[in-house]
C-alpha angles and dihedrals in degrees: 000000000000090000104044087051089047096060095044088049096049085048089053086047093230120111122261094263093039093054098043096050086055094045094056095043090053089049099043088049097053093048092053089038094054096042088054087055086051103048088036088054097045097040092061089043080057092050098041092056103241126150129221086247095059091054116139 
């Protein structure tokens, strides 16, 4: 895979280190990001008092 990276990095103009920890910050931040919309979302269907069935 070095090489594979390499070339991407080189493409993006940022050295190897540099592209993978943004990388994994990017992708890190969208999975927690997208499981906060999820529970935020379920948790004010719970309060509300709406069942599964009455899901738009």
């Amino acid at each position: 895979y070095r090489v594979a990276l390499g070339a991407l990095s080189s493409r993006a103009g940022t050295a190897l280190p540099s592209f993978i920890l943004s990388f994994a910050v990017l992708h890190e931040g969208t999975a927690v990001a997208s499981l906060i919309g999820i529970f935020y979302v379920l948790g004010v269907r719970a309060s509300s008092g709406a069942s599964a069935v009455d899901w738009p």
